[in-house]
C-alpha positions in Angstrom: 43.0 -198.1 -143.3 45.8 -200.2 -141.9 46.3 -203.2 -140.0 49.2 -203.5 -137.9 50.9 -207.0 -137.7 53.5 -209.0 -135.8 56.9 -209.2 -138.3 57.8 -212.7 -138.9 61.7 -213.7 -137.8 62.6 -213.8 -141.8 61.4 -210.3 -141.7 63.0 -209.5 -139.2 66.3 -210.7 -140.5 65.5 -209.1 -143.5 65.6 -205.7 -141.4 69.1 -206.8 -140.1 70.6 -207.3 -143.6 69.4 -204.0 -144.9 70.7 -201.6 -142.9 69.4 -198.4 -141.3 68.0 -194.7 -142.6 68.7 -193.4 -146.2 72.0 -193.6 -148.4 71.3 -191.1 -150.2 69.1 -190.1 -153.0 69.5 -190.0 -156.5 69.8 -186.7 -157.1 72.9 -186.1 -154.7 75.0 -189.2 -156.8 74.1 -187.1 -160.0 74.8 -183.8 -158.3 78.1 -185.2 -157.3 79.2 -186.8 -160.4 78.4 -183.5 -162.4 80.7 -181.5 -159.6 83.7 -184.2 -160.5 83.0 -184.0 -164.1 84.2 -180.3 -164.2 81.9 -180.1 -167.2 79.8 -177.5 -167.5 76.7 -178.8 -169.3 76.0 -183.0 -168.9 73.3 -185.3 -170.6 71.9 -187.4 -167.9 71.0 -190.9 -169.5 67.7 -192.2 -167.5 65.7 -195.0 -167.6 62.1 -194.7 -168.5 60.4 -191.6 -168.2 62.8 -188.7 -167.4 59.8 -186.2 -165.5 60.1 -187.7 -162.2 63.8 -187.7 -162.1 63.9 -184.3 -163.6 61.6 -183.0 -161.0 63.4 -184.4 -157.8 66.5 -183.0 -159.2 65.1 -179.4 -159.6 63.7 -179.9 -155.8 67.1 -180.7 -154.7 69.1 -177.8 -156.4 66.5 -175.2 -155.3 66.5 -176.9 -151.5 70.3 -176.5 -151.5 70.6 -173.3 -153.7 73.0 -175.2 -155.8 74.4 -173.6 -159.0 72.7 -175.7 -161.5 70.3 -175.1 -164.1 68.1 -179.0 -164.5 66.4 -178.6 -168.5 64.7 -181.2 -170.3 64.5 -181.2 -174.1 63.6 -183.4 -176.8 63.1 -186.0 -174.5 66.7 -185.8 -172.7 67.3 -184.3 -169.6 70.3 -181.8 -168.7 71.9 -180.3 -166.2 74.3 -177.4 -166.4 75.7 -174.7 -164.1 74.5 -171.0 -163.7 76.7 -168.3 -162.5 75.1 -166.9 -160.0 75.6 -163.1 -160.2 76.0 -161.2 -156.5 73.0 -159.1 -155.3 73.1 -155.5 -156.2 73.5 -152.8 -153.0 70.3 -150.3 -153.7 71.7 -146.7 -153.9 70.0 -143.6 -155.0 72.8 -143.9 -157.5 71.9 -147.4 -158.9 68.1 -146.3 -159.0 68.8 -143.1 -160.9 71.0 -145.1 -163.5 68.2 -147.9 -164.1 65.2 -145.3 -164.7 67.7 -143.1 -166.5 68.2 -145.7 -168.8 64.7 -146.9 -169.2 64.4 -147.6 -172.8 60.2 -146.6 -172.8 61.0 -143.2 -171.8 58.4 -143.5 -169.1 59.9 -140.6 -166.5 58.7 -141.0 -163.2 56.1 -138.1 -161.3 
């Protein structure tokens, strides 16, 4: 439950000082200093426990369909870019190929 309340003046001021709506989020400052890096793989040093930062930063690059591949291991967090290969036109021809080469053997009936 919650109990709503009359702001004091100093909070009030305090409202002032700080400004209005979101400067952004971690994830974009780290998105952006990996795209001015021109490096294609980056260590990301974090504070504390790397899961939450490593999951907000997946959200992001799947939200924005970003390039970018976010991996943790050994305790270290990464992020490194993914081509991202063009979709594939289904022919008759491109679907004759791929069962033709079908490494099983498995023909279709």
């Amino acid at each position: 439950m919650a109990k709503i309340m009359e702001a004091t003046e100093e909070e009030k001021q305090l409202l002032e000082t700080a400004g209005r709506g979101r400067h952004g989020t971690i994830s974009a400052f780290i998105i952006k200093a990996f795209r001015e890096s021109n490096l294609d793989t980056v260590r990301i040093d974090v504070q504390g426990p790397i899961t939450n930062v490593a999951s907000t930063l997946r959200a992001y690059v799947r939200n924005h369909d970003l390039p970018y591949l976010v991996v943790q291991r050994q305790g270290k967090l990464f992020l490194t870019k993914v081509r991202k290969e063009s979709p594939i036109k289904l022919t008759e021809e491109v679907v004759d190929e791929h069962i033709g080469s079908n490494s099983m053997g498995v023909q279709p009936t």
